[in-house]
N, C-alpha and C positions, 0 to 999 in steps of 0.2 A: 473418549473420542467425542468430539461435537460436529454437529451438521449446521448447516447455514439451513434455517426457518423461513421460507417466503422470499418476497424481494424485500431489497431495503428500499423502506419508506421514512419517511418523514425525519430523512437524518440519523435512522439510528438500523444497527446492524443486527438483527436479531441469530441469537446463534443457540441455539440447543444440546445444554450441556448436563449429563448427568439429572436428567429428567426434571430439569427446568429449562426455564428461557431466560440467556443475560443478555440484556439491551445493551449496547456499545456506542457509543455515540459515535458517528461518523469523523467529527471535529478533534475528538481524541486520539483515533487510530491514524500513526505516523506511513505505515508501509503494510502491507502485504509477501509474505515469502511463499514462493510455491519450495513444497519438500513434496515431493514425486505426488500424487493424487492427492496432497493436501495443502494446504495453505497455512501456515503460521500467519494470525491477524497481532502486530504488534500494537499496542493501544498505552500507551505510558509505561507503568511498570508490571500490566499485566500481558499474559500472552494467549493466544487460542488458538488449539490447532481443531481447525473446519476439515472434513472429507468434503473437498471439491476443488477442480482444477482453477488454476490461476485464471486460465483465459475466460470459464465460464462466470468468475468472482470478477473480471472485468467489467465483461456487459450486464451488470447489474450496481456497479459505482456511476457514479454522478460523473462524466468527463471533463467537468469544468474543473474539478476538485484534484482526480486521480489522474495519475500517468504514469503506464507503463515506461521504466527506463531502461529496464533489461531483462531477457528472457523470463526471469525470476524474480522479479521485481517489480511493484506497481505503490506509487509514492505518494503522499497526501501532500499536494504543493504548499498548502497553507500551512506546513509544520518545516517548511523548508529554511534553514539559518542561515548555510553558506555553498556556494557552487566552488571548488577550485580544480584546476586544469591539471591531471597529471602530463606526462612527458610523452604516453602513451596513447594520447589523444582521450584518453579518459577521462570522466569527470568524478570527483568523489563527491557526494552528496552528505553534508551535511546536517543533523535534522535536531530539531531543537531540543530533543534529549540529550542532543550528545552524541547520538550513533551515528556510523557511518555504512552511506551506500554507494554503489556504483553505478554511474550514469553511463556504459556500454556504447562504444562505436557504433554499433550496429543500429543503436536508438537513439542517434544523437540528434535528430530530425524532433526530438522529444525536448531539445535544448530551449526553443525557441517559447516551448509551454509554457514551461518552467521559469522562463523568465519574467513574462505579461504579467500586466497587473488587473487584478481579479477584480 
C-alpha cells in the first residue's frame, strides 16, 4: 500500500511506497481512479495505488492540468488524443495510451475544459 507524501510540488507527485519515495511526474500520469478510499494513479505503464480519496487528490492537482470528468475519474487534459460522442450523451475519452475513459453526463460542464487550449 502507498500513501501520497506532502503536496505536489514542483510537478511531481511524491508517493510512499514500500519505505521509499517514487517521484511521478505529473506530465506522465494520464488519470486518476478512485477504488473506494483509494486512488489508482495511472502514469504510462505503471500504476499506484495511494490511501486517499479522489476528492481530497483533487485539491492538491494543478486545475489548469486535471479534470474531474466523472465521479471516479479525474483526467490529465494534456494526455488527452480524442473526444467522441456516445448516443448516450456520453463522451469516451480517449488518452494517448490507448485507454479509454468516460466523460459522465453529470460532468459534462467539464467538456468545455477539455477542450481550450492550454
Amino acid at each position: 500500500m502507498s500513501t501520497l507524501e506532502g503536496a505536489v510540488t514542483s510537478g511531481r507527485l511524491p508517493i510512499k511506497e514500500s519505505g521509499r519515495t517514487v517521484f511521478v511526474s505529473l506530465d506522465e500520469v494520464e488519470y486518476f481512479e478512485a477504488s473506494g478510499n483509494y486512488v489508482r494513479v495511472h502514469a504510462g505503464e505503471a500504476h499506484y495505488r495511494v490511501r486517499e480519496k479522489l476528492s481530497t487528490m483533487e485539491t492538491r492537482l494543478p486545475e489548469r492540468d486535471f479534470v474531474r470528468i466523472h465521479r471516479s475519474v479525474i483526467v490529465n487534459r494534456n494526455r488527452i488524443h480524442e473526444l467522441r460522442r456516445s448516443f448516450s450523451g456520453k463522451y469516451l475519452v480517449t488518452l494517448v495510451s490507448g485507454k479509454q475513459v468516460t466523460l459522465s453526463r453529470s460532468h459534462r460542464q467539464q467538456l468545455s475544459a477539455l477542450k481550450e487550449a492550454y
